[in-house]
C-alpha positions, 0 to 999 in steps of 0.5 A: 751893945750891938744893935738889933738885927731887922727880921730878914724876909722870904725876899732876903733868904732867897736873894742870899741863897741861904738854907731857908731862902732854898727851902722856898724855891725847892718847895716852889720846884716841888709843887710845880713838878707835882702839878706837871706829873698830875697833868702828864698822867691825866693826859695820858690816862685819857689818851691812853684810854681811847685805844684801850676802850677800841680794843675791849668793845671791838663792835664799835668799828661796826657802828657808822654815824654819818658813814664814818666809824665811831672809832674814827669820832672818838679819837678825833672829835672828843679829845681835843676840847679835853685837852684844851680844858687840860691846858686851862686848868693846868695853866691857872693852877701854875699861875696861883702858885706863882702868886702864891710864891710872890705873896710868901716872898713879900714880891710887890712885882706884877710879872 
């Protein structure tokens, strides 16, 4: 008569690398990499846009607030709280599927 196995936990599977243990950590790698792509083409779309937006309304070069070229404003003023929000978000996110890992593998660690 042999004696009943203890259930094994997210924490075993992967500190065995066994096939589930390597589900958790590929399904972790996935998110994270969807999240980069979503950052990196939200970034570049914006970015992308500024010069796109210059080139398709030509008279805005004409326009001069405060004796500077709007083309001037636009490419240098706005972008930049933009991109700070970009970091924020994408940095927050990053963190929840942290947490979300560590909840699933049963990590009682706060790193």
């Amino acid at each position: 008569m042999s004696r009943p196995r203890p259930p094994r936990t997210p924490r075993d599977e992967l500190a065995e690398a066994t096939p589930h243990g390597v589900l958790y950590l590929r399904r972790l790698r996935h998110a994270q990499l969807t999240l980069s792509v979503l950052a990196v083409v939200a970034f570049g779309g914006m970015l992308g846009a500024l010069p796109l937006g210059l080139y398709l309304l030509p008279g805005l070069a004409d326009v001069r607030p405060l004796g500077v070229p709007l083309p001037l404003w636009l490419v240098a003023v706005p972008p930049f709280p933009i991109f700070v929000c970009f970091g924020i978000a994408y940095e927050r996110r990053a963190r929840g599927l942290e947490r979300s890992f560590r909840e699933i593998v049963g990590g009682d660690d706060d790193a």
